[in-house]
C-alpha positions in Angstrom: -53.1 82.0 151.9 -51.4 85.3 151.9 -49.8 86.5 148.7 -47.3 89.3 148.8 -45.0 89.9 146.4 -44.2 88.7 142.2 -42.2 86.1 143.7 -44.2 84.6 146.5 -46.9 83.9 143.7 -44.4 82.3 141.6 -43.2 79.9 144.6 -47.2 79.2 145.6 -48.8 78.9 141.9 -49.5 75.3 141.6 -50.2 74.8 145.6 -53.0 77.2 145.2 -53.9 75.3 141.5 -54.1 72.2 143.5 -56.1 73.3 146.8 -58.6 74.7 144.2 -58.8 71.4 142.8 -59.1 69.7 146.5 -62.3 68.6 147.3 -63.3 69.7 151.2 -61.1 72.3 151.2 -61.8 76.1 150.7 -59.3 78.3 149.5 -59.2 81.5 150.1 -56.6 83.8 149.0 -55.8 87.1 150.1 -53.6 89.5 147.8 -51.7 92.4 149.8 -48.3 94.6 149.6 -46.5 95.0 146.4 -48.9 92.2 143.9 -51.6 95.3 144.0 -49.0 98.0 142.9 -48.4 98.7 139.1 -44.5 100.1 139.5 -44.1 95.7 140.5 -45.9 94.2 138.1 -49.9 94.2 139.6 -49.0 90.4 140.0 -53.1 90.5 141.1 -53.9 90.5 137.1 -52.0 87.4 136.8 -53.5 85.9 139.7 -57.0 86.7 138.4 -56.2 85.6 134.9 -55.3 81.9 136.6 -58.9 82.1 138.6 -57.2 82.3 141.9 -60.0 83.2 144.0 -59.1 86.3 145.9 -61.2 87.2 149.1 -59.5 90.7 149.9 -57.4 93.1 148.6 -54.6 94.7 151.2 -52.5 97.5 149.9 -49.9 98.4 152.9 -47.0 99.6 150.3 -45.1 102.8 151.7 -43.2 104.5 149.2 -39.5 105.1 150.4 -35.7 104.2 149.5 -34.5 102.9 152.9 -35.5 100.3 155.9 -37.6 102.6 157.7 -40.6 102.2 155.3 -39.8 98.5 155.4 -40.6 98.5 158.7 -44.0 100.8 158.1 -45.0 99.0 155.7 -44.5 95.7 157.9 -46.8 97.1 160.9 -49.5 98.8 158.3 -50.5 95.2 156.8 -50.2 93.4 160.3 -52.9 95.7 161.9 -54.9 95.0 158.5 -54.1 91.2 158.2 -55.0 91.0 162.1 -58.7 92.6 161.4 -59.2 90.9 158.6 -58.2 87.4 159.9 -60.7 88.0 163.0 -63.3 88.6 160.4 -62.4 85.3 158.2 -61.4 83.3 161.2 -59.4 80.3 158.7 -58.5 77.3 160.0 -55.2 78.5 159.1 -53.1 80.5 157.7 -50.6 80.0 155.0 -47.4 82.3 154.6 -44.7 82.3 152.3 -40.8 82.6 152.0 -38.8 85.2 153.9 -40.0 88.8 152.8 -41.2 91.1 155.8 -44.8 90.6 154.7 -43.8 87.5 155.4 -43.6 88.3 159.1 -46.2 90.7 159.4 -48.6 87.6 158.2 -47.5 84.9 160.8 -47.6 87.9 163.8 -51.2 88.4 162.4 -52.3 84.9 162.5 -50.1 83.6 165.6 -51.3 86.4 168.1 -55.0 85.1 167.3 -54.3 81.9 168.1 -54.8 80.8 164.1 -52.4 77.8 163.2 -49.5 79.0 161.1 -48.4 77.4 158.0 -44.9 78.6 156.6 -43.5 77.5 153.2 -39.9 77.5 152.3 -38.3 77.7 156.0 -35.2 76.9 156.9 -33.0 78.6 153.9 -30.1 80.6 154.3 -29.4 83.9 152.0 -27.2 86.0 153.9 -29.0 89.1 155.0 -31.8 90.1 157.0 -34.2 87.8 154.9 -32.6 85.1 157.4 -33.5 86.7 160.3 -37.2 87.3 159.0 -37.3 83.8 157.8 -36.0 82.6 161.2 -38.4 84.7 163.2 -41.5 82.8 161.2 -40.0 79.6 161.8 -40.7 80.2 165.4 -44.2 81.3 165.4 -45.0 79.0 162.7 -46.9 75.2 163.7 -46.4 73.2 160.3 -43.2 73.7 158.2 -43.1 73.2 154.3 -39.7 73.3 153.3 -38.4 72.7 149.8 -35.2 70.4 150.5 -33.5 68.6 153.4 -30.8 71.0 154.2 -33.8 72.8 155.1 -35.7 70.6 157.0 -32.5 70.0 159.4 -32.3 73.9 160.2 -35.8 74.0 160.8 -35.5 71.2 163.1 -32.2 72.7 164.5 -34.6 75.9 165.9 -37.4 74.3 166.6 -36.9 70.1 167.7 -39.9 68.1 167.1 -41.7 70.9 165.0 -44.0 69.2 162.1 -41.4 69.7 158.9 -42.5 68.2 155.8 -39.9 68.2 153.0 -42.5 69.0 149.7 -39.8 70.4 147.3 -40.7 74.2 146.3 -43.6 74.8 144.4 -42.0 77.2 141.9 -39.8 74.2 140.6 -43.4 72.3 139.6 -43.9 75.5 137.0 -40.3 75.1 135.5 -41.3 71.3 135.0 -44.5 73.0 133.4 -42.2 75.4 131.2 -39.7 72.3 130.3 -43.0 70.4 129.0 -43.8 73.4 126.9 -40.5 74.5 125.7 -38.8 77.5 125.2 -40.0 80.8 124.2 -37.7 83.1 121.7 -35.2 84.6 124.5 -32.6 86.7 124.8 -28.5 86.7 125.4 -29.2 87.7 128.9 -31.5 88.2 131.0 -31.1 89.9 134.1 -33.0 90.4 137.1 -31.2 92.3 140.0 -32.7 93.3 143.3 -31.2 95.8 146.0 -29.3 94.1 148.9 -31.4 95.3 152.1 -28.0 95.5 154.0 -26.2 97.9 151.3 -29.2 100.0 150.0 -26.7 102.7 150.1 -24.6 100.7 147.2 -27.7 99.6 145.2 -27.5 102.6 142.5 -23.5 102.0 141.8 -24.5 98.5 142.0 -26.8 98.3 138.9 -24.9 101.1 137.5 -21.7 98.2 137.2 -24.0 95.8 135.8 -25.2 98.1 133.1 -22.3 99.1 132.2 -20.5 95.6 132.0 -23.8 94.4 129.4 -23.5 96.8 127.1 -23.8 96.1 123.5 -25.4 92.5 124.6 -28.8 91.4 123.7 -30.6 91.9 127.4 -33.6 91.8 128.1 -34.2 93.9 131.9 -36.5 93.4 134.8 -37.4 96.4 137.4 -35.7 95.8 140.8 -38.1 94.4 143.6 -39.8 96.3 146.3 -36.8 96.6 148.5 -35.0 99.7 149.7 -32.5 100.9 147.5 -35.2 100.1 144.6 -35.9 103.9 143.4 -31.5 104.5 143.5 -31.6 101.1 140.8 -34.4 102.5 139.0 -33.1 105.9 138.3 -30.2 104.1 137.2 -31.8 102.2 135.2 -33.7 105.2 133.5 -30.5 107.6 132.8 -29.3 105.0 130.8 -32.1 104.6 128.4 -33.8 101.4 129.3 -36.9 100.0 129.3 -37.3 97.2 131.7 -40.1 94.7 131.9 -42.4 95.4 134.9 -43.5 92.1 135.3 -44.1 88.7 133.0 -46.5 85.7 134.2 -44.6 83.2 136.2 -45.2 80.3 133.0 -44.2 82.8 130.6 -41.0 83.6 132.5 -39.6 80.6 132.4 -39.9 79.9 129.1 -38.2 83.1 128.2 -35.5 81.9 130.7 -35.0 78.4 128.9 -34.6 80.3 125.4 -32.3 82.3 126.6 -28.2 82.1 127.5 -28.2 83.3 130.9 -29.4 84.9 133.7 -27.9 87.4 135.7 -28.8 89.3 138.8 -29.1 87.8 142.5 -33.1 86.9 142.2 -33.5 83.0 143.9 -35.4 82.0 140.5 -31.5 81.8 139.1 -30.5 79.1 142.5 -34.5 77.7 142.4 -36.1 77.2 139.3 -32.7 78.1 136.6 -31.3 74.5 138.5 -33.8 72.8 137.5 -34.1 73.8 133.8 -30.8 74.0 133.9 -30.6 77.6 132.7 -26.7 79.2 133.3 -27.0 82.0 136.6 -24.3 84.8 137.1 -25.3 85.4 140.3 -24.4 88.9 141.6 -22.9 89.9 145.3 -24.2 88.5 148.7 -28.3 88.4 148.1 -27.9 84.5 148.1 -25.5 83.9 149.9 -25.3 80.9 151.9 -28.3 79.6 150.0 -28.0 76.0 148.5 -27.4 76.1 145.1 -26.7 73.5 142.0 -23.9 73.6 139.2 -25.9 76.2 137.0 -24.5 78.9 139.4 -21.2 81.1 139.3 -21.0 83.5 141.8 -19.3 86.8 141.1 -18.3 90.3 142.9 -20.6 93.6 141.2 -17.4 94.8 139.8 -16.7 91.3 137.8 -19.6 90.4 135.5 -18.6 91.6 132.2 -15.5 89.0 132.6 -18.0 86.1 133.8 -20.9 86.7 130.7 -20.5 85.5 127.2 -21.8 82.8 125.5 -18.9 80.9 124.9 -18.3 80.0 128.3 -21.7 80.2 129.8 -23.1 77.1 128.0 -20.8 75.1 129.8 -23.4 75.6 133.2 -26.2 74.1 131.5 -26.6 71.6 134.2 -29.6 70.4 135.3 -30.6 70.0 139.3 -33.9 68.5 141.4 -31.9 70.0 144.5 -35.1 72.2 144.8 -37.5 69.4 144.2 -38.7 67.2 141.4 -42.1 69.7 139.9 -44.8 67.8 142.0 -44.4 70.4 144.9 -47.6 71.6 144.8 -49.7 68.1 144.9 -47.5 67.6 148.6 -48.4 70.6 149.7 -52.3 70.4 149.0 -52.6 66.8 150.1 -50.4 67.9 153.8 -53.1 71.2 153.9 -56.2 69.5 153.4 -55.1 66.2 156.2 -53.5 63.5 154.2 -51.0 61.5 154.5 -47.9 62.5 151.9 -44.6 61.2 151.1 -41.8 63.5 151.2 -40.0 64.1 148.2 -37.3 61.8 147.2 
């Protein structure tokens, strides 16, 4: 299992809590990209404080504002993942969502012949995530996909490929955080990443955002590791703030369910916000096309302060299992380690 990225642990967490748990199979868990670098949250503490066993550590970050370190970044951790899968030989290899690690990963593993797992193929989000995503689903053997919509694309690319509909993983921790209850939030929270397809826009973009939240009670993430990231953060900087590097994925949650909405264009506000029912302003075209429950308004950068306030936010608290039903992870363990698993319903 290759983790990349803040969010690919969040959408894996209780898969890799329920392989541990699998008798006569052996995880092993390779941590790489942005989850070793502080300035994104060093998502490998968290992993290590939930015992995930981590067999190697592969840093492939380039630091850079635009595609072309992307793209660098991409071919640095496919020559690593390539020697370093020859060395572990797995019986496969597990991949996750639609990030260009993502890709780098499944050319690793498919090129040596290693079977290719991919989780959460078959979604649509309107840039060049769906290409990416796309290109896995051909290289990949076994497809986990998180709802039916999903299945039916997957099958659309690739007829007769083995598509198992588990739900997404992430949605088992908000079923986790709804058990638990809320944690003392705030107004708003917002997490906003750059668009890959309008890096150029991502400063003025966050700029708008800022401006149309202020006075509110917000409590702000860091942008992801995409380019445009550094033009958000210096944004983010001139006007005084002091964003939240990273939370762990439980903890996250919870803040979300005590608080009165989220806004950016992150997929936890169209994933795991449906299901606890937590009210999304989702921002511009990073999800577009994606499926997505009544929790969600969609509006243009330029719109938001019209769109945010309390009074008519709390009319969104709606509640969806589009993304699954919070047993996710059980499927996905029981499918990995040979058994036979019904889809979710």
């Amino acid at each position: 299992m290759v983790v990349t990225a803040r969010p690919s642990y969040s959408r894996i967490r209780s898969a890799l809590l329920a392989l541990q748990a699998h008798r006569g199979v052996e995880l092993q868990v390779v941590a790489a990209a942005s989850t070793l670098v502080t300035r994104y949250g060093r998502v490998i503490d968290v992993m290590n404080a939930d015992g995930i066993p981590v067999v190697a550590e592969v840093p492939s970050v380039v630091d850079g504002d635009s595609g072309r370190e992307g793209a660098i970044s991409t071919g640095i951790l496919a020559v690593q993942l390539a020697t370093l899968f020859g060395n572990l030989r797995p019986d496969m290899v597990v991949t996750i969502a639609d990030r260009h690690e993502t890709l780098a990963t499944a050319i690793a593993a498919s090129y040596q012949h290693i079977p290719l797992c991919h989780v959460q193929g078959g979604e649509v989000s309107g840039s060049i995530d769906d290409k990416v995503r796309n290109a896995v689903t051909q290289l990949a053997d076994l497809h986990l996909v998180s709802t039916r919509g999903a299945a039916d694309r997957v099958l659309a690319l690739r007829p007769g490929a083995a598509v198992h509909v588990t739900g997404c993983p992430s949605v088992d921790l908000a079923a986790e955080a709804l058990r638990l209850g809320p944690l003392p939030g705030h107004d708003v929270v917002v997490l906003q990443h750059p668009v890959t397809g309008e890096a150029g826009q991502a400063g003025a973009q966050i700029r708008e955002t800022i401006e149309a939240l202020k006075g509110m009670d917000v409590l702000w993430f860091w942008p992801g590791e995409d380019a445009g990231n550094q033009a958000m953060s210096k944004e983010m900087r001139l006007a005084g703030l002091h964003p939240v590097r990273n939370k762990p994925p439980l903890e996250f949650l919870r803040i979300l369910l005590g608080s009165g909405c989220l806004v950016g264009n992150s997929s936890v506000g169209i994933r795991e916000c449906s299901f606890l029912g937590v009210p999304v302003v989702n921002i511009g075209t990073r999800q577009q096309g994606r499926e997505r429950g009544e929790n969600v308004v969609d509006v243009a950068p330029g719109n938001i302060r019209t769109v945010v306030s309390l009074s008519n936010i709390r009319q969104w608290r709606a509640r969806s299992m589009l993304y699954g039903d919070g047993h996710a992870g059980e499927r996905i363990a029981g499918i990995l380690a040979g058994e036979s698993v019904e889809a979710v319903a």
